[in-house]
N, C-alpha and C positions, 0 to 999 in steps of 0.2 A: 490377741491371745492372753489368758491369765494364768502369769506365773504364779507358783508353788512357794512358799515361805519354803528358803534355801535348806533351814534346819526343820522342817516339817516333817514327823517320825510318817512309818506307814501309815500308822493307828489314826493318825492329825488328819490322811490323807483322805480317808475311809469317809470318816468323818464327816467332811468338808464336803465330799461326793454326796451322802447321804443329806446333809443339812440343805445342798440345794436339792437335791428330788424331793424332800418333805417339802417344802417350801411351794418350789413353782409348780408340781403335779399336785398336793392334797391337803394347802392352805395351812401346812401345819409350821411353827416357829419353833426354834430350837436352841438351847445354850447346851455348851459344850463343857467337860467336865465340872460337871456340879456333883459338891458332896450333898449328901439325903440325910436325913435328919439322925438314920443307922450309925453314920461316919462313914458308908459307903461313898466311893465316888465313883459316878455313869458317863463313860463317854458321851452321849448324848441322852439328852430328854426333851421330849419334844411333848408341843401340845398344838392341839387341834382347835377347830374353829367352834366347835362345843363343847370344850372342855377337858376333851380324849388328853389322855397321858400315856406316852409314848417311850420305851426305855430301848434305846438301840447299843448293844455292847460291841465296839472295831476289834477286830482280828486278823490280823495280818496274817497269821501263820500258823501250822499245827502245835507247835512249841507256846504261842501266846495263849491258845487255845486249854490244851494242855495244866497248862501252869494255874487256870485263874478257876478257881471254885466255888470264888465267891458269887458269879449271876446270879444262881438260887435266892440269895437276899435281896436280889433287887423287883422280884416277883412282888413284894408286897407293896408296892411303889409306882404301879403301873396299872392301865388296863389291859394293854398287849406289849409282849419282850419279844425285842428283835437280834437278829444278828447282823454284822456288816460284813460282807467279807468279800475279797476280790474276786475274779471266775473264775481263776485257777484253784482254790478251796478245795480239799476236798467235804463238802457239805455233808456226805453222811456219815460226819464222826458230829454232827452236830443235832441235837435232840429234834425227833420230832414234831413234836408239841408248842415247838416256837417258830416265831416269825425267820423269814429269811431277806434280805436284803444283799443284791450282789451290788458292789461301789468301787469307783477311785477315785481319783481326785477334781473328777470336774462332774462327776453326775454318778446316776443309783438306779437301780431297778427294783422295784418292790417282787420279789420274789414269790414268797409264801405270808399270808397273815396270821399270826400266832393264835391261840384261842382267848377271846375275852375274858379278862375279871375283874369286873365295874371296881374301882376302890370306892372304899368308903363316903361320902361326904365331904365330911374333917379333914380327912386325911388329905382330900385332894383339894380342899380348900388351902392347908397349910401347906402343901407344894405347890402349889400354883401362887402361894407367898414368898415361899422361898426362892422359887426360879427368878420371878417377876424382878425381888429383891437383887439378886446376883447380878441378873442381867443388864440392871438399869446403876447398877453400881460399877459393872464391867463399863457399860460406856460412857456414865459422868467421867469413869476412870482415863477413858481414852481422846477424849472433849478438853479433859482437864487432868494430866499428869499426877499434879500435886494433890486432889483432891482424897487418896490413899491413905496419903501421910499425916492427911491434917485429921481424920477419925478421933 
């Protein structure tokens, strides 16, 4: 059995759920809060085996729900926005025009697919830079501690 990082929030949990359903059901790879070039930062961004960009925002709760206004900005940053959220959710305070994804911490169910909007090119050139970056700097990071510090 795989345990849960002890201090892992819900939102971590969601996540995690969701990163492996991308993963093993539809080839797609995933880093976990990346900031976007906005200063927004995305619980998940995922990409696909063509290129597809993927923005999944974890919601624990109606209160988390609630509170965050910012998703809208991360539309420009994607082809399809998703939501994560457990089964207990209640889903219809959540737009319909987006993806839906039910999760917890060991797997995900793709729910509903949001409606496409190809990004740009460029744009998805220099986030598929900036992930690629983060991601392989997360793990010289974890290969090698010190590697951080010495930038």
């Amino acid at each position: 059995m795989i345990e849960s990082r002890p201090d892992a929030t819900p939102g971590q949990l969601l996540a995690r759920g969701t990163c492996r359903h991308l993963r093993q059901c539809h080839d797609f790879t995933c880093v976990e809060e990346l900031t976007l070039a906005s200063g927004l930062r995305v619980d998940v961004l995922a990409l696909g085996p063509k290129g597809e960009v993927w923005i999944v925002e974890c919601k624990s709760g109606v209160t988390d729900f609630r509170s965050d206004s910012k998703w809208q900005g991360y539309l420009d940053y994607c082809d399809r926005f998703f939501w994560a959220v457990d089964a207990n959710f209640p889903v219809e305070i959540l737009p319909d025009d987006t993806g839906l994804i039910f999760a917890d911490g060991y797997d995900a169910a793709l729910i509903r697919l949001g409606p496409e909007t190809r990004l740009a090119g460029a744009r998805r050139k220099a986030l598929t830079l900036r992930a690629a970056r983060i991601a392989m700097t997360r793990l010289q990071g974890w290969r090698d501690p010190d590697v951080i510090s010495r930038r």
